[in-house]
Backbone as a chain_set.jsonl record, in Angstrom:
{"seq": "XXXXXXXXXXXXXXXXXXXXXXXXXXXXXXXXXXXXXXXXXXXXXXXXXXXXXXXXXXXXXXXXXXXXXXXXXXXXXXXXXXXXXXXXXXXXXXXXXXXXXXXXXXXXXXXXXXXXXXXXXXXXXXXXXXXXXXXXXXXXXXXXXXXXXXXXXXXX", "coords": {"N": [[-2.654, -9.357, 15.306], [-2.152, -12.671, 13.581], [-0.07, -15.093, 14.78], [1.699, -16.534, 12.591], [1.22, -14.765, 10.651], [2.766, -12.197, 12.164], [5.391, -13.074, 12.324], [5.71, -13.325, 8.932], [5.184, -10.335, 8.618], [7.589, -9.523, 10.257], [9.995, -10.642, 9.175], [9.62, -9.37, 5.823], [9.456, -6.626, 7.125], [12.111, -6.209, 7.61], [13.669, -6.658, 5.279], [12.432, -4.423, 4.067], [13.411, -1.935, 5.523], [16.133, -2.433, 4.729], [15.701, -1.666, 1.752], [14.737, 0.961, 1.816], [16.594, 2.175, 3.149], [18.473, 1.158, 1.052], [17.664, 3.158, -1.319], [18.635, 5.561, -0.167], [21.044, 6.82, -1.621], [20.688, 6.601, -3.871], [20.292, 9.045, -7.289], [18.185, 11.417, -8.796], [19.287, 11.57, -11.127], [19.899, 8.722, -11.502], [17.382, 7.34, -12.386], [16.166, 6.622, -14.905], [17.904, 4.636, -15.499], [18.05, 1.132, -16.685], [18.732, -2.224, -17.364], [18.278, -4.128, -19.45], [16.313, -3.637, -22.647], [13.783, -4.224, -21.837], [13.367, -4.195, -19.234], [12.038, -3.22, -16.112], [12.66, 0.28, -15.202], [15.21, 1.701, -12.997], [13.617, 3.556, -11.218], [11.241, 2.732, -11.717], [11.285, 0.056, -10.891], [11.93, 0.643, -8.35], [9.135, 1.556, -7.454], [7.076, -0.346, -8.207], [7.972, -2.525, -6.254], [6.808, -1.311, -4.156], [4.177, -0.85, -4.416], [3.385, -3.673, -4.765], [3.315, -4.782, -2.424], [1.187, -3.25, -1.433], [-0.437, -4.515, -3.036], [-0.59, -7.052, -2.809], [-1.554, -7.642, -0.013], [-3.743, -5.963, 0.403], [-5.093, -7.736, -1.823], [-5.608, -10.058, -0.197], [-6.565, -9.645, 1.992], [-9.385, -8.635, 1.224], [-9.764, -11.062, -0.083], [-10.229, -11.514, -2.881], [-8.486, -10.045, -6.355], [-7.092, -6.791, -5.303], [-6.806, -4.226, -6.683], [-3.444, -1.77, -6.03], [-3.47, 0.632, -3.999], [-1.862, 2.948, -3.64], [-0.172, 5.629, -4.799], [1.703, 5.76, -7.702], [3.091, 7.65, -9.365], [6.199, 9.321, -10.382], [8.585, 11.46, -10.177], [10.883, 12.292, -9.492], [13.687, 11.197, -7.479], [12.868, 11.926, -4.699], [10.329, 11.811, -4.719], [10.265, 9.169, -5.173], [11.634, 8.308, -3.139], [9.296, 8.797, -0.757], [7.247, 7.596, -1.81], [7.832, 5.054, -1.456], [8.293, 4.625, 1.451], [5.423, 5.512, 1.723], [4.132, 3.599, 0.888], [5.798, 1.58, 3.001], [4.486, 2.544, 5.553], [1.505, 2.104, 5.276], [1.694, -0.603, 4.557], [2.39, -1.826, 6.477], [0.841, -0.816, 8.863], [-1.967, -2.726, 7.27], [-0.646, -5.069, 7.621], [-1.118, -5.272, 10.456], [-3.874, -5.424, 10.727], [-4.468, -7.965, 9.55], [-5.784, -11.514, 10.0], [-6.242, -14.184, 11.15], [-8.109, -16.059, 9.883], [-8.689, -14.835, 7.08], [-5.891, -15.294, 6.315], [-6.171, -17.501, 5.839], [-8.137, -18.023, 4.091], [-8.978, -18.584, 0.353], [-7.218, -17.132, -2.273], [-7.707, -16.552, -5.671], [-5.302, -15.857, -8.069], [-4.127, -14.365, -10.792], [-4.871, -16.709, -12.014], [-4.016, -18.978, -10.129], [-5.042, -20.214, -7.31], [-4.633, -20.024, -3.917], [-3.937, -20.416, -0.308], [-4.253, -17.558, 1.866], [-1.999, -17.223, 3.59], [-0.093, -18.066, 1.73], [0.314, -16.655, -0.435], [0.877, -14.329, 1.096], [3.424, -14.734, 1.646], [4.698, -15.307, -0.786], [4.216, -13.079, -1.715], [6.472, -11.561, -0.073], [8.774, -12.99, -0.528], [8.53, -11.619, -3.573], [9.202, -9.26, -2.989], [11.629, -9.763, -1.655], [12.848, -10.769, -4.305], [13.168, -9.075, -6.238], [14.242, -6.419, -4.614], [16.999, -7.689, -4.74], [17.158, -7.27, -7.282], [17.471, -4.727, -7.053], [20.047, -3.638, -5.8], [21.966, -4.674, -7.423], [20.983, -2.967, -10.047], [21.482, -0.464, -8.359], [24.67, -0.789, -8.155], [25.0, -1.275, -10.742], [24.875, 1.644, -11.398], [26.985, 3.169, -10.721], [27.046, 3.119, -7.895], [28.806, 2.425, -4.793], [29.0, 2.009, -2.293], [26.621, 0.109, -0.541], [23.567, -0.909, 1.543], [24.254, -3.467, 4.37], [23.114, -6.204, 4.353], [21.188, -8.258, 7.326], [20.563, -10.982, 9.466], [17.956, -10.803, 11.739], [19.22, -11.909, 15.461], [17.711, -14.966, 16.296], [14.468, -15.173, 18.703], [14.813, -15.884, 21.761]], "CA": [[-2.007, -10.016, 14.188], [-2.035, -13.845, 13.987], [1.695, -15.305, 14.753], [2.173, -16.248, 11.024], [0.838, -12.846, 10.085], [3.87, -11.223, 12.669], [6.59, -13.56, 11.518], [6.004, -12.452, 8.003], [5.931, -8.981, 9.011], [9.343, -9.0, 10.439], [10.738, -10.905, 7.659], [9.573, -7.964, 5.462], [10.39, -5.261, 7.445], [13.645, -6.09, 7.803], [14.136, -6.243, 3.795], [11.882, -3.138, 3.411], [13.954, -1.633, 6.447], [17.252, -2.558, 3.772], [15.176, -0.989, 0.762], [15.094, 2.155, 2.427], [18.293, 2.463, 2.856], [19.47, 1.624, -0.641], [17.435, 4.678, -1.85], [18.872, 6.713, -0.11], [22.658, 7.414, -2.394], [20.232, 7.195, -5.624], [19.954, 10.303, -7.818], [17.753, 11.557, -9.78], [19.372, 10.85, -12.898], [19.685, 7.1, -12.314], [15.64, 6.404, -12.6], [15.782, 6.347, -16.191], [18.759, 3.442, -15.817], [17.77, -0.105, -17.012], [20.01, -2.911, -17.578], [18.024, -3.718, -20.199], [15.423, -2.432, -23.002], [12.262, -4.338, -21.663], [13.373, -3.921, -17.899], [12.102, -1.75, -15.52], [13.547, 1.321, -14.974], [15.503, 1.913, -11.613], [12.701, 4.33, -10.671], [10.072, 1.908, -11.856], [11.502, -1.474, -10.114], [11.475, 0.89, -6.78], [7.836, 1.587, -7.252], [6.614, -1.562, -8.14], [8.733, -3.199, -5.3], [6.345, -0.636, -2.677], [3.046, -1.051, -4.862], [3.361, -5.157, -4.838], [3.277, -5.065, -1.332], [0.163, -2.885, -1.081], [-1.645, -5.216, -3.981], [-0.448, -8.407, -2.019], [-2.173, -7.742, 1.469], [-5.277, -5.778, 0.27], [-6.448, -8.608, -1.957], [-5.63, -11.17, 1.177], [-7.689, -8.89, 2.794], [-10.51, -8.401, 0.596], [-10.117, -12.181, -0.689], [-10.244, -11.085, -4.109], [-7.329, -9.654, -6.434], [-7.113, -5.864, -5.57], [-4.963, -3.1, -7.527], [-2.79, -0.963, -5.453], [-3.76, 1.96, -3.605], [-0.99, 3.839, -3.387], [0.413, 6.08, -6.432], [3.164, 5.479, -8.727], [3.771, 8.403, -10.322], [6.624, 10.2, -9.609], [9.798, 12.254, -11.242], [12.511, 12.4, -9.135], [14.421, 10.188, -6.263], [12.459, 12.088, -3.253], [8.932, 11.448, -4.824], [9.486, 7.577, -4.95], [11.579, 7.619, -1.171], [7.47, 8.997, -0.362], [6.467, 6.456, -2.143], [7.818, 3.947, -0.487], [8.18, 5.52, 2.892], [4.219, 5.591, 2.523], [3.718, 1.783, 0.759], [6.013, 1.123, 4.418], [3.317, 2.445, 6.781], [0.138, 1.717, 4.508], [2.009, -2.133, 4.349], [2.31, -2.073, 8.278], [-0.97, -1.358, 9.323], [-2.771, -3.972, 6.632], [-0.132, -6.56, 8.295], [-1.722, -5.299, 11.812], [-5.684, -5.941, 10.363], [-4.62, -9.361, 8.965], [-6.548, -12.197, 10.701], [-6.134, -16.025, 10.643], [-9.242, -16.253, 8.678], [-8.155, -14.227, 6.084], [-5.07, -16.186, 5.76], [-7.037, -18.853, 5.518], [-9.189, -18.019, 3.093], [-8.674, -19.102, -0.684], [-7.187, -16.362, -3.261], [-7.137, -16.765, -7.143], [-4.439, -14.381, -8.381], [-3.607, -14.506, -12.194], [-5.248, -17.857, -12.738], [-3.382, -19.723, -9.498], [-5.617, -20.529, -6.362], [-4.017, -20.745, -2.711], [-5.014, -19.907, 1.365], [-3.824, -16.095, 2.053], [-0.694, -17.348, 3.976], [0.783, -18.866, 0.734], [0.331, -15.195, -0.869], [1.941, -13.791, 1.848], [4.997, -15.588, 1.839], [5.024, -14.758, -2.188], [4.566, -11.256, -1.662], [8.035, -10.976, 0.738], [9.568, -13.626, -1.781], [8.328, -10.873, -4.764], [10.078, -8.07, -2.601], [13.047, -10.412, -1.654], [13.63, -10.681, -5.363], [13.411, -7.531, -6.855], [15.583, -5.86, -3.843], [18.152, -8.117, -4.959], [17.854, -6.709, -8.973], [17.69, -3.015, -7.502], [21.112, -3.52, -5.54], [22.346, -4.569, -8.886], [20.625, -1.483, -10.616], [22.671, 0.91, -8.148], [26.133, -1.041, -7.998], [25.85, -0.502, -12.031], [25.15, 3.191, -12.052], [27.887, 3.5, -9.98], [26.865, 3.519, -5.86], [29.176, 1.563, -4.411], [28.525, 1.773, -0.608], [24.829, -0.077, -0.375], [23.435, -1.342, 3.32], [24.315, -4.612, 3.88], [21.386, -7.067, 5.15], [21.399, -9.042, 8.175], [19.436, -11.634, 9.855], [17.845, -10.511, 13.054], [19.084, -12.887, 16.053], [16.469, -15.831, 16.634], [14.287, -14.934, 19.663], [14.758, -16.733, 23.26]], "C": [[-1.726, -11.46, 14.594], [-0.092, -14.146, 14.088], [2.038, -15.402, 13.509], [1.784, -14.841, 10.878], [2.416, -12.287, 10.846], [5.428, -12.066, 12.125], [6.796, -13.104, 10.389], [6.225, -11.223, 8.035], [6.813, -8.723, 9.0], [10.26, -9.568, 9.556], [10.781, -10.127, 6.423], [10.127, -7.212, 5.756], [12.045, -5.015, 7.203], [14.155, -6.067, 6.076], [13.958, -5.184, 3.419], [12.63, -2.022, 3.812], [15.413, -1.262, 4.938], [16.83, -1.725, 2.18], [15.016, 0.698, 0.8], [16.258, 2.87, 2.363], [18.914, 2.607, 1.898], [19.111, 2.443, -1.548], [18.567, 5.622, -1.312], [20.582, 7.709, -0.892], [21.947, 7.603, -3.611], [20.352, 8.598, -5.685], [19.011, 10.221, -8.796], [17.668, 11.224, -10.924], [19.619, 9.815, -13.195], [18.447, 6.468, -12.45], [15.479, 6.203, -13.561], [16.781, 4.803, -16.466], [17.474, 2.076, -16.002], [18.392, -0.949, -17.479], [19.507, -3.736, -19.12], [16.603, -3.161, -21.417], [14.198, -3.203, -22.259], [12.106, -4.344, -20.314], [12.848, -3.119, -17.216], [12.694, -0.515, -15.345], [14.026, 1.554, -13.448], [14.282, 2.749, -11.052], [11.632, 3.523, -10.716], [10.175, 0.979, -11.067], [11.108, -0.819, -8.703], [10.227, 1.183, -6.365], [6.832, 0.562, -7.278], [6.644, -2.693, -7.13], [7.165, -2.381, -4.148], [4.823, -0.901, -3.575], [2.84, -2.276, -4.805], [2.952, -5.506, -3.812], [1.71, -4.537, -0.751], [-0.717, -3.858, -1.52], [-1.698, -6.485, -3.104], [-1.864, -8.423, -0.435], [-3.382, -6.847, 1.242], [-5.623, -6.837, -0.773], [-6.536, -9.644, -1.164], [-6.644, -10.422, 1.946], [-8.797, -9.05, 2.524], [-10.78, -10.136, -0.105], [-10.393, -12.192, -2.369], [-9.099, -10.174, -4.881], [-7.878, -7.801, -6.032], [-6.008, -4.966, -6.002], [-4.516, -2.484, -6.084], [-3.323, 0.177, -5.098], [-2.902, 3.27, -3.409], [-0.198, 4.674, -4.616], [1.287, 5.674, -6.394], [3.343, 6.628, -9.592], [5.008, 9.122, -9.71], [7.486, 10.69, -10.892], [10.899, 12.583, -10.773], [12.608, 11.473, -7.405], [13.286, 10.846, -4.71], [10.824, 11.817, -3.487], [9.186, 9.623, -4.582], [10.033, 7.118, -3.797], [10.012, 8.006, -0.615], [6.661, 8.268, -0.551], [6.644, 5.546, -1.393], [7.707, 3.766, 0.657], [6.124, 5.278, 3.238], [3.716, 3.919, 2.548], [4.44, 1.35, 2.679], [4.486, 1.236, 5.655], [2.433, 2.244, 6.313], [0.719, -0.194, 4.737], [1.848, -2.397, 6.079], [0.939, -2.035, 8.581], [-1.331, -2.275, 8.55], [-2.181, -5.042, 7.191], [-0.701, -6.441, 9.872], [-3.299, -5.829, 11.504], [-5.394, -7.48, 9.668], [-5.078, -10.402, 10.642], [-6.209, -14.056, 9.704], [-6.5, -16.562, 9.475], [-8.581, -15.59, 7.142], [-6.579, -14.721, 5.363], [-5.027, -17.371, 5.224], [-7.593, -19.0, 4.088], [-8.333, -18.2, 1.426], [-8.509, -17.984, -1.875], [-6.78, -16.643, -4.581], [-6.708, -15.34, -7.202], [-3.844, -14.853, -9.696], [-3.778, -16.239, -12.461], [-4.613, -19.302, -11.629], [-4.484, -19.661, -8.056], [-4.625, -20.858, -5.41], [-4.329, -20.145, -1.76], [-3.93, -17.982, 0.796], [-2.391, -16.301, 2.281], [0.243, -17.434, 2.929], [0.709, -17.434, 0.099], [1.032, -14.43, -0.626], [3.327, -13.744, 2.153], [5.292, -15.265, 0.232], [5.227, -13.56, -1.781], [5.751, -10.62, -0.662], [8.916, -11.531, -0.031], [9.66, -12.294, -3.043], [9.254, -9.496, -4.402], [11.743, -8.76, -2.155], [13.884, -10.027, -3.302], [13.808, -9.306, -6.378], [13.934, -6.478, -6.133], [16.719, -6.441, -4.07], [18.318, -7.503, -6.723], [17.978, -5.083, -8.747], [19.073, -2.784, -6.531], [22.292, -4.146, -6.814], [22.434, -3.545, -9.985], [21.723, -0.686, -9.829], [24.274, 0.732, -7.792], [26.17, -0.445, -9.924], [25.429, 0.933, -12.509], [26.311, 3.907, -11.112], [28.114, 3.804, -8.492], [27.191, 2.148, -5.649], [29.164, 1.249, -3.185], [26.852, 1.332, -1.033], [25.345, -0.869, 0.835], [24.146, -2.747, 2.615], [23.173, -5.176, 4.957], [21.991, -8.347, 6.044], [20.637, -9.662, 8.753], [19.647, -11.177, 11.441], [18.485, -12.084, 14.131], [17.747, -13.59, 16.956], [16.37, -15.136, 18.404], [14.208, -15.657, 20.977], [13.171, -16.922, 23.608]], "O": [[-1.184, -11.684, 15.676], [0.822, -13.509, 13.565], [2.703, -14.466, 13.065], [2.537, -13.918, 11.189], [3.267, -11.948, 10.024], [6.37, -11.475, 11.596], [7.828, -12.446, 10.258], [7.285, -10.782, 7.589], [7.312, -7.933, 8.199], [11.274, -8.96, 9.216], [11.866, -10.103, 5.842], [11.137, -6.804, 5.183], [12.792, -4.115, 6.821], [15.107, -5.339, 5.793], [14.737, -4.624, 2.648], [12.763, -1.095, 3.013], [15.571, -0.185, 4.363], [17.755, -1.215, 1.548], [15.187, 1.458, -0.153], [16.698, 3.826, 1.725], [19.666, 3.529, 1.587], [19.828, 2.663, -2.524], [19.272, 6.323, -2.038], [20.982, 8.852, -0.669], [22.282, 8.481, -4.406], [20.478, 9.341, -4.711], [18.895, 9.262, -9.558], [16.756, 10.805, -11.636], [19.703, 9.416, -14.356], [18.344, 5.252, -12.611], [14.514, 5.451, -13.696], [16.52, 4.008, -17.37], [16.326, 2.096, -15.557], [18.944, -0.45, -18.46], [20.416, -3.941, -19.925], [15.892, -2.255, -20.983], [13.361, -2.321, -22.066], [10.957, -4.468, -19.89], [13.09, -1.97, -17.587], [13.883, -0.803, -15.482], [13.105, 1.591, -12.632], [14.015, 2.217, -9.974], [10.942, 3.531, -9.696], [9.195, 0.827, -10.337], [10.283, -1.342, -7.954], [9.965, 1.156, -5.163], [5.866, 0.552, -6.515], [5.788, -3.571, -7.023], [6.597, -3.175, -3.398], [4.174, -1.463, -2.692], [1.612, -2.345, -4.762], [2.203, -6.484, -3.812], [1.099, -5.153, 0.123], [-1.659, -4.209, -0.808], [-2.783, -6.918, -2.714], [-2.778, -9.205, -0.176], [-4.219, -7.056, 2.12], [-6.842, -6.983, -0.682], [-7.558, -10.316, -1.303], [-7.572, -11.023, 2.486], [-9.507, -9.592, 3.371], [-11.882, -10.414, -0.579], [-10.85, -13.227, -2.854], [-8.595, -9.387, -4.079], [-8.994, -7.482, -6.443], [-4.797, -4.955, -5.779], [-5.202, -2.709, -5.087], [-3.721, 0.858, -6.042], [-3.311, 4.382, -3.075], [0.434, 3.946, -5.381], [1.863, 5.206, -5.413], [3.835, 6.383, -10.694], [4.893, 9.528, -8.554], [7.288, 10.486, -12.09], [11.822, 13.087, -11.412], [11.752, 11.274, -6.542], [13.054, 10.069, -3.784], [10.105, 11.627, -2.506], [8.405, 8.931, -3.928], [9.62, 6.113, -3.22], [9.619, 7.128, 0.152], [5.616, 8.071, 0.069], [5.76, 5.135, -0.641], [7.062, 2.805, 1.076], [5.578, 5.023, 4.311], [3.236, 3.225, 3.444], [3.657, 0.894, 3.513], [3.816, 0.404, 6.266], [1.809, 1.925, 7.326], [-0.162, -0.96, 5.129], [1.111, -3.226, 6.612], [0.103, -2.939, 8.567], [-0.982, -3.282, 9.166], [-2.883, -6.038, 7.368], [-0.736, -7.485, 10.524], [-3.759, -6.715, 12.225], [-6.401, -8.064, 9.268], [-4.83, -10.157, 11.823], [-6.076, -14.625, 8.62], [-5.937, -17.144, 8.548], [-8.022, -16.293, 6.3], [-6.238, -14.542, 4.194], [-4.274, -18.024, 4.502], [-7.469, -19.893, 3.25], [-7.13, -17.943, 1.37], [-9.531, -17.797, -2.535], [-5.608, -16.968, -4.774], [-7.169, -14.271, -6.801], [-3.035, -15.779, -9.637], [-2.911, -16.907, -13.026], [-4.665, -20.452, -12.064], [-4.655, -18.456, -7.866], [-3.79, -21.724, -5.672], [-5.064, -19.183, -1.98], [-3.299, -17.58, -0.182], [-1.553, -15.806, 1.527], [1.359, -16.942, 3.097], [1.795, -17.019, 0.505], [1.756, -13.793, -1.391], [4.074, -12.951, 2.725], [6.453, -14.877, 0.098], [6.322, -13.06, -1.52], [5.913, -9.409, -0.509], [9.889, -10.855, -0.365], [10.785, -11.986, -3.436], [9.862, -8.824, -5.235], [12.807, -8.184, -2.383], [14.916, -9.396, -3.526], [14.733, -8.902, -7.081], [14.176, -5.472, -6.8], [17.688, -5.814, -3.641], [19.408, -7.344, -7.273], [18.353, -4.274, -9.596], [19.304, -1.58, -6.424], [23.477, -3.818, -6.781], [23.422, -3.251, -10.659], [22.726, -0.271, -10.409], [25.008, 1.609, -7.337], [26.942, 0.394, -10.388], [25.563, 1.354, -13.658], [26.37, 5.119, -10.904], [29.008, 4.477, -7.98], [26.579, 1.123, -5.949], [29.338, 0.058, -2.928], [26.068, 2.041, -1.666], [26.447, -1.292, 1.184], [24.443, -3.104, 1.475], [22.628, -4.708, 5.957], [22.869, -9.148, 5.721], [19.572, -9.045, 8.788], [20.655, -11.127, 12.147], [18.267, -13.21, 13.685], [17.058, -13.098, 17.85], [17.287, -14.769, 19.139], [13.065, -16.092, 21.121], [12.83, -17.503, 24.638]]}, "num_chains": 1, "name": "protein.A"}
């Protein structure tokens, strides 16, 4: 993994690491919540959040946009911790096969052109911000203990 490539990594992990976590007090019956009507659904935002991440680093990969490989269907709180649980290790390895080149290289994605790196740094931005609307989602269905997030200390 090139050094940019592992820096992003751990800037990820450590959110995805925090995403983890704030599954785990959901229930079942808050996946249908939405704050409001054209929003995701708490169950939806947490799938989209682990599918974004797959779409991000296979079309950096492939240099071209690709969909998601990983399902989205689910129906209750322990199908989409699986989900994400798997987007985690499916997202890890593709950040181990990333290559300079490939960061390098030039991806149009919805009509915007830029190298891989600049993608990459969206796609932890795209999970930055939508972990911040699903600790919102479960303060208002009522889970009031969520992790709290911390910055690793810089390395010597």
């Amino acid at each position: 993994m090139s050094h940019e490539g592992q820096q992003q990594f751990e800037r990820w992990h450590r959110h995805r690491t925090v995403l983890l976590q704030l599954l785990q007090d959901v229930q079942s019956e808050h996946l249908d919540y939405k704050p409001w009507e054209n929003a995701y659904t708490l169950g939806g935002l947490a799938v989209h959040i682990a599918a974004a991440s797959d779409m991000f680093l296979r079309s950096i990969q492939n240099g071209s946009f690709t969909p998601p490989s990983i399902s989205t269907q689910f129906e209750t709180i322990d199908d989409i911790r699986n989900i994400v649980q798997a987007s985690t290790e499916s997202t890890t390895a593709l950040f181990a096969e990333l290559s300079d080149s490939q960061l390098e290289q030039p991806l149009d994605f919805n009509g915007f052109t830029a190298p891989g790196n600049v993608w990459l740094n969206n796609m932890v931005d795209h999970e930055i911000h939508h972990k911040g609307q699903l600790f919102t989602y479960v303060r208002a269905v009522g889970i009031e203990k969520v992790p709290f997030f911390t910055l690793q200390p810089a390395k010597q």
